[in-house]
C-alpha positions as a Markdown table, in Angstrom:
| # | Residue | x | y | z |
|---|---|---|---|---|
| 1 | Unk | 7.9 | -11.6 | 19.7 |
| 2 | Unk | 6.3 | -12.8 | 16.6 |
| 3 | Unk | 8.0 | -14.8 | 13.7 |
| 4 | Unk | 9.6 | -12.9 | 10.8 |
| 5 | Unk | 7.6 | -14.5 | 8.5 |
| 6 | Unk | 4.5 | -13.4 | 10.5 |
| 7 | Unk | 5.4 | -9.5 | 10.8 |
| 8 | Unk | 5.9 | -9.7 | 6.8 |
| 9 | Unk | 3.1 | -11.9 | 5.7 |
| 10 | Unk | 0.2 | -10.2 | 8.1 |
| 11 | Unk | 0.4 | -6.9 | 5.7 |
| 12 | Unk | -0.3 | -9.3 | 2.8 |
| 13 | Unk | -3.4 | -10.8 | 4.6 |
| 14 | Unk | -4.5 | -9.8 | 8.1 |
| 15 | Unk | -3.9 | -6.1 | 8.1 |
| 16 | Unk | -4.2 | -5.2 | 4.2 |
| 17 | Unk | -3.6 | -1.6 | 4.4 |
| 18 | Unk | -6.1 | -0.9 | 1.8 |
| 19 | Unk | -8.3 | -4.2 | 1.7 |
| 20 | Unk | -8.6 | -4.2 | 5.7 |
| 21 | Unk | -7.6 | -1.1 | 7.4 |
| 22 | Unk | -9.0 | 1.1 | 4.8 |
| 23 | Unk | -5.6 | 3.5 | 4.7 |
| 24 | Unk | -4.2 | 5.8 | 2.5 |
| 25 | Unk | -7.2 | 6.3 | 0.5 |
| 26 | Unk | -6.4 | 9.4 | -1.1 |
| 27 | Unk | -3.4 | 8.1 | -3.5 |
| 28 | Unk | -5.1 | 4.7 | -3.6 |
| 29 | Unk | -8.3 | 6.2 | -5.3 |
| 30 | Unk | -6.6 | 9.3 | -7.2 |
| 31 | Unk | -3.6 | 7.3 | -9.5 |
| 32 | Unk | -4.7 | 4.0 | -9.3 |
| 33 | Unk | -5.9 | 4.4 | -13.4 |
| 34 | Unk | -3.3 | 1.6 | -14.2 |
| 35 | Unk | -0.9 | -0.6 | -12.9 |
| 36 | Unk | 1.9 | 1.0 | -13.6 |
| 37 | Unk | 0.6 | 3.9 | -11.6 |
| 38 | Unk | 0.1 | 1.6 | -8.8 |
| 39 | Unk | 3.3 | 0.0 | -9.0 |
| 40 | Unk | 4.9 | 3.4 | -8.8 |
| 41 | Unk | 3.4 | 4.7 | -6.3 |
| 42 | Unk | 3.3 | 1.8 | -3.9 |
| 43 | Unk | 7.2 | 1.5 | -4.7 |
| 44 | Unk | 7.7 | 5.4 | -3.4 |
| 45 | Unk | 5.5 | 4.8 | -0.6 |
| 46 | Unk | 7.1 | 1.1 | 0.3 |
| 47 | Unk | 10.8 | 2.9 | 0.5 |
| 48 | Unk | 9.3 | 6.1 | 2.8 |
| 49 | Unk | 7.7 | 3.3 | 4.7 |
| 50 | Unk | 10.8 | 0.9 | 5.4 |
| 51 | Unk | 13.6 | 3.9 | 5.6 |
| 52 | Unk | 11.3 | 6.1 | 8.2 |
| 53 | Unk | 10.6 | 2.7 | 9.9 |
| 54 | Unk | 14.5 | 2.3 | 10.5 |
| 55 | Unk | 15.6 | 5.3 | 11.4 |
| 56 | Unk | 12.2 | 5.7 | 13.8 |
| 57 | Unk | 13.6 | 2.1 | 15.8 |
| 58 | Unk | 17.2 | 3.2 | 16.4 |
| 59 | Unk | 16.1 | 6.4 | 17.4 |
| 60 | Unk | 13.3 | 6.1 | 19.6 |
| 61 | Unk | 15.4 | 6.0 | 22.6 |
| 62 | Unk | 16.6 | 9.4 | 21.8 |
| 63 | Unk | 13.0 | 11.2 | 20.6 |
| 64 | Unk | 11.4 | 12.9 | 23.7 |
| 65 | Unk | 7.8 | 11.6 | 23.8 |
| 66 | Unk | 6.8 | 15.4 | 23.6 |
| 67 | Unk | 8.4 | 15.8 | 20.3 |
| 68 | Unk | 8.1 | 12.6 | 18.6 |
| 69 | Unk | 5.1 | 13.2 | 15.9 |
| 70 | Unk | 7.3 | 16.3 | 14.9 |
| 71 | Unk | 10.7 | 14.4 | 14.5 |
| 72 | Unk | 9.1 | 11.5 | 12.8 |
| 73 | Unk | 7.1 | 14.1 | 10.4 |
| 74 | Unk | 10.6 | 15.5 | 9.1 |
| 75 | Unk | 12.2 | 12.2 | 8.6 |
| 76 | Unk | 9.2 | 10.9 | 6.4 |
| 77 | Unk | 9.5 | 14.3 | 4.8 |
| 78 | Unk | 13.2 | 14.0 | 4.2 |
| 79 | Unk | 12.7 | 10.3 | 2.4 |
| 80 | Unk | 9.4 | 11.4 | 0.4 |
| 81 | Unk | 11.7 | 14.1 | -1.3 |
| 82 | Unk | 14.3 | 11.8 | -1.7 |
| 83 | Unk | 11.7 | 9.2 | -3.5 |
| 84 | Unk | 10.3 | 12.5 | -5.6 |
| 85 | Unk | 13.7 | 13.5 | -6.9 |
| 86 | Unk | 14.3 | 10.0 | -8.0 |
| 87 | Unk | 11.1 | 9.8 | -9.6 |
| 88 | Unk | 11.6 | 13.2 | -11.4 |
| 89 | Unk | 15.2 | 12.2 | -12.5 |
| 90 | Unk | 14.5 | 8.8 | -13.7 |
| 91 | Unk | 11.1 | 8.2 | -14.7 |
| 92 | Unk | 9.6 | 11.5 | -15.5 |
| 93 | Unk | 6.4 | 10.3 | -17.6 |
| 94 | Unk | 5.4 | 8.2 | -14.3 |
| 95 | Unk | 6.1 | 11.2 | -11.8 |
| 96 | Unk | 4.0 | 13.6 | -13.9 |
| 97 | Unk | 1.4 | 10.9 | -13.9 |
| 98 | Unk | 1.6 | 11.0 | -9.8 |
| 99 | Unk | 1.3 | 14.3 | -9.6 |
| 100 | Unk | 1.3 | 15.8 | -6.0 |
| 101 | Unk | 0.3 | 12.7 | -4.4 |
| 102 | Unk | 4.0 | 11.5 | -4.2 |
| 103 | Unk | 4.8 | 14.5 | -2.2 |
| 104 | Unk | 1.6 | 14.4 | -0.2 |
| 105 | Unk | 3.0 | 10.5 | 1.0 |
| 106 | Unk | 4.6 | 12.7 | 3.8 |
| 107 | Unk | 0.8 | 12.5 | 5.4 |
| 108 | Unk | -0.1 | 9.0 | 4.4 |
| 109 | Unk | -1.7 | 7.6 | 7.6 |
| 110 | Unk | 0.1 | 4.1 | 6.7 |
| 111 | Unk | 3.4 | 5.4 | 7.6 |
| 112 | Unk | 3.5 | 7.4 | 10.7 |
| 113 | Unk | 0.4 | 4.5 | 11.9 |
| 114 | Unk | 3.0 | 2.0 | 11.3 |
| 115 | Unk | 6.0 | 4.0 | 13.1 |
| 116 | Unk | 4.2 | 4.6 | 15.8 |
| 117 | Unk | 2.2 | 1.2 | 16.8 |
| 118 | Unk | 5.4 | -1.2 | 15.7 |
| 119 | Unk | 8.3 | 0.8 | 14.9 |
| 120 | Unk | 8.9 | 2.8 | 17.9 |
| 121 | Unk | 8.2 | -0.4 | 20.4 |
| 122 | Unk | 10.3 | -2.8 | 18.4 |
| 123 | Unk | 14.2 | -3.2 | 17.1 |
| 124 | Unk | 15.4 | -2.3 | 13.7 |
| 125 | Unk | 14.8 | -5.8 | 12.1 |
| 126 | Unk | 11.2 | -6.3 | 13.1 |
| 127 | Unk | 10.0 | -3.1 | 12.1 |
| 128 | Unk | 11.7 | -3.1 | 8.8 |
| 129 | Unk | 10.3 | -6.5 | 8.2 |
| 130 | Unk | 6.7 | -5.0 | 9.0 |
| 131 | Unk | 7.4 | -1.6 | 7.1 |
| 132 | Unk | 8.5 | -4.4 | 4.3 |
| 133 | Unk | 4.8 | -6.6 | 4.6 |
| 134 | Unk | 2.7 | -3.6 | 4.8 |
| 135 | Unk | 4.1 | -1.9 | 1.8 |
| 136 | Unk | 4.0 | -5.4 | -0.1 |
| 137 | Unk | 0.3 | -5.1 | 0.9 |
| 138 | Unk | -0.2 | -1.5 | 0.1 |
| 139 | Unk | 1.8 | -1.5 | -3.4 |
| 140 | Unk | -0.1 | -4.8 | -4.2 |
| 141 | Unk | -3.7 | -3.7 | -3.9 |
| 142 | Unk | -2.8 | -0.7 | -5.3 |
| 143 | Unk | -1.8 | -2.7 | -8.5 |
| 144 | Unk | -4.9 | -4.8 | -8.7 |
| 145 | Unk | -7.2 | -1.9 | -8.4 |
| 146 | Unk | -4.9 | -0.3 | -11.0 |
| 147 | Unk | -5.5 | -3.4 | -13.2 |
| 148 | Unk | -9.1 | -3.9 | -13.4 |
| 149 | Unk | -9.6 | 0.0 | -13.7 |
| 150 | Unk | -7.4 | 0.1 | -16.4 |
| 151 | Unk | -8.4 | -3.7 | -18.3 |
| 152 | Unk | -12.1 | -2.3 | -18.3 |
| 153 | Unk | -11.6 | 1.9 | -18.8 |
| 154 | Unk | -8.3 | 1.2 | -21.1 |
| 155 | Unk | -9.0 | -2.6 | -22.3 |
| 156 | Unk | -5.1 | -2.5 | -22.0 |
| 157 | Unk | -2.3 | -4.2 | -19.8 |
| 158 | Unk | 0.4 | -2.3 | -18.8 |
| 159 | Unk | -0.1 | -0.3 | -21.9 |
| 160 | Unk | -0.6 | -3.2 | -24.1 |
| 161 | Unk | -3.9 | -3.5 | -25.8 |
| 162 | Unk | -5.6 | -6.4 | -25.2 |
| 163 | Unk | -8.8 | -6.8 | -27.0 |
| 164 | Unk | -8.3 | -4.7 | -30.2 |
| 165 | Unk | -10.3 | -1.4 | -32.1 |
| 166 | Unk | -13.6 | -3.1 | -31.3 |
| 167 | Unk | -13.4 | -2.8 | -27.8 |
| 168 | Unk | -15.5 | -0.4 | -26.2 |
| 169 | Unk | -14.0 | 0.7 | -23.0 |
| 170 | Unk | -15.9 | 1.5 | -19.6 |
| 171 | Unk | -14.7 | 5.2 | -19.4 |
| 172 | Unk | -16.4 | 5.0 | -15.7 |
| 173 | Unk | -13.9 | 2.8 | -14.7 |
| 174 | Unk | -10.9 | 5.4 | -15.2 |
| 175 | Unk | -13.2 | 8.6 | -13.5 |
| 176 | Unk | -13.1 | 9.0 | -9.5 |
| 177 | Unk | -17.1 | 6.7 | -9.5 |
| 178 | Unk | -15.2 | 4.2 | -11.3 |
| 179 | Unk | -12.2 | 4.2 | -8.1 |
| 180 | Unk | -14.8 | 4.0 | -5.5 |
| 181 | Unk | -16.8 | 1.5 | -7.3 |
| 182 | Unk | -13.8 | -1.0 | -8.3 |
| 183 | Unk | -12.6 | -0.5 | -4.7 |
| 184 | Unk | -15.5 | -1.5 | -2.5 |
| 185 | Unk | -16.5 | -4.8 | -4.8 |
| 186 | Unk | -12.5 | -5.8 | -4.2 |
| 187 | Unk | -12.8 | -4.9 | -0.6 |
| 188 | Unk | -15.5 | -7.6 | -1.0 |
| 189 | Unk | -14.2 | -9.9 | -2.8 |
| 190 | Unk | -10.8 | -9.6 | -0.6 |
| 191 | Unk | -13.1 | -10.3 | 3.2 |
| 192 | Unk | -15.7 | -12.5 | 1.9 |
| 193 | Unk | -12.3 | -14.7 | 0.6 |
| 194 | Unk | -10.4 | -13.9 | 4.3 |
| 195 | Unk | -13.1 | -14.9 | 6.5 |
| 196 | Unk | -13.8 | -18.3 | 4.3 |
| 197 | Unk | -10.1 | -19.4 | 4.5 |
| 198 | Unk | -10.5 | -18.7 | 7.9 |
| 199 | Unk | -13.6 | -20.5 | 8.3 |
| 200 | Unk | -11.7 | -23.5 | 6.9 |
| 201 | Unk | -8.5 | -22.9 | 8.8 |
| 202 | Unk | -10.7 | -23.5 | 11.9 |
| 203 | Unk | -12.8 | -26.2 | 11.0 |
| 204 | Unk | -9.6 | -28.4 | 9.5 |
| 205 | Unk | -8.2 | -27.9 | 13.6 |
| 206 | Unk | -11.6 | -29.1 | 15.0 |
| 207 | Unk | -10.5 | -32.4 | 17.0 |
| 208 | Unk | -12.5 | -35.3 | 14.9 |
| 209 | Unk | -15.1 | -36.9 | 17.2 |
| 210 | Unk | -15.2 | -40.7 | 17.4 |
């Protein structure tokens, strides 16, 4: 069994949903035009993640194996409605701007992936810790993409303005070219950074020769 620290911190790094595995693409490409469309869908999909995760680990024992992708599909259903009704109730600009790729979490690859490599082999602590990581991961590169599509298509923050009437914005940057584009120069950026630290991380252990 791996460290806590580990199953959290390898959704950050190692296994990026979106950086490394190259997962839920759809919603990552579609609302990612700011940040606080990342944030927002990254939080829905963190709280499918972690609840299905749960539920998945202290019922696995009771799930035949012949019905299992069926019982798991209606539990993530059951929290991606929950997570829609919230969003409709209490922040009704940002679920308009989501659109139907809140409800259409119930097929993100991330989540049933995640229930059925770690959640269904491990307790309720360990997958909720690594339903915890890889959502971190997932709402997090979901963000940055958010916020260089929106600094250069917006030249905003957040909705703040940053660089005044005489900006000229990069409309590319906010159309579906723009998504593509901005991803695969941070999925770049993100593995050219990776395998340098661990380039470094390897050479630093390296026993020094006398």
């Amino acid at each position: 069994m791996k460290s806590m620290s580990y199953e959290f911190t390898k959704g950050l790094v190692k296994n990026n949903p979106v950086f490394v595995q190259v997962l839920g693409m759809c919603p990552t490409l579609a609302v990612t035009t700011s940040v606080v469309n990342g944030l927002g869908m990254g939080m829905a999909t963190s709280f499918v993640l972690v609840s299905a995760a749960l539920i998945a680990s202290i019922m696995k024992s009771l799930v035949p194996g012949e019905v299992r992708i069926p019982v798991y599909a209606v539990i993530i259903a059951t929290f991606v409605t929950i997570a829609d009704l919230v969003l409709r109730a209490f922040f009704p600009p940002l679920s308009v701007s989501l659109g139907p790729y809140v409800p259409l979490i119930v097929v993100n690859c991330i989540i049933m992936g995640r229930i059925e490599a770690f959640a269904t082999r491990n307790g309720p602590l360990p997958s909720v810790v690594d339903a915890l990581g890889m959502g971190a991961g997932f709402t997090l590169s979901l963000m940055v993409l958010g916020a260089v599509r929106e600094i250069f298509g917006n030249g905003s923050i957040f909705g703040f303005d940053l660089f005044g009437p005489s900006f000229n914005p990069v409309l590319v940057m906010i159309m579906p070219a723009g998504a593509f584009l901005t991803l695969g120069v941070l999925m770049a950026i993100f593995n050219a950074v990776k395998e340098s630290s661990k380039t470094v991380l390897i050479s630093a252990e390296k026993p020094v020769e006398a």
